[in-house]
C-alpha positions, 0 to 999 in steps of 0.5 A, a space after each residue: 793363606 800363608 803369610 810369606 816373608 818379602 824374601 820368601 815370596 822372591 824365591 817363589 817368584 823365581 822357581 816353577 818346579 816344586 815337589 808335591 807329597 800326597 798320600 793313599 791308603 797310607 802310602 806316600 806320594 811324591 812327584 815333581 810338578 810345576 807351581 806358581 805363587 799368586 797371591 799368597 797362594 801355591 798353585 799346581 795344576 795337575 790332570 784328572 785321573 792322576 794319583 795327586 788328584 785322586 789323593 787330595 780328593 780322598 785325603 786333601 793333607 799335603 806337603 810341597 818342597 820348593 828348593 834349590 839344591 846347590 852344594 853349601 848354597 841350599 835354599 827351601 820353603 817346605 810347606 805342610 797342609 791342606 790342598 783344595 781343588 779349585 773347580 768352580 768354572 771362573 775360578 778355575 779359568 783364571 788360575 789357568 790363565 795366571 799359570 799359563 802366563 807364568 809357568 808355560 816354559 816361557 820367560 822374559 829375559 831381557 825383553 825377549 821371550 825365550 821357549 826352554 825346550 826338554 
């Protein structure tokens, strides 16, 4: 687990989208995904049959970029590493649950709960 600074775990805590860099038969990949920080951890939820899950489960070695771009203003966390599959059944159900509480699209601003829409 990494050990995020007060100021780092508050950035996390206001971004969901992250990009994620995998690899295969040493070609890289990278694709944007939805994250969450849950103590102490980075979680991406990512289907069956994808590139990103194929890869990190012949090759679990890879790299998330969590930032906001703003001209002279940028802000980033790169983090380097190993990803695990999460699979265990209860494991499982309560990272979906964390993530479908905190990263469906809603959010609460000021008491109400707002849907973005794409």
């Amino acid at each position: 687990m990494i050990e995020f600074s007060k100021k780092e775990i508050e950035f996390l805590e206001t971004l969901e989208e992250a990009r994620i860099a995998t690899s295969h038969n040493n070609i890289p990949h990278v694709k944007p995904v939805s994250f969450v920080y849950h103590k102490g951890e980075i979680i991406v939820a990512t289907d069956y049959g994808t590139r990103t899950f194929t890869n990190i489960k012949i090759n679990p070695n890879t790299a998330i970029t969590i930032d906001v771009y703003k001209s002279g203003n940028h802000k980033a966390i790169c983090i380097q590493g190993k990803s695990k599959i999460i699979e265990k059944v209860q494991s499982l159900r309560n990272f979906m649950i964390y993530f479908i509480k905190n990263s469906n699209g809603y959010k609460m601003i000021h008491g109400k709960k707002m849907r973005r829409h794409f």
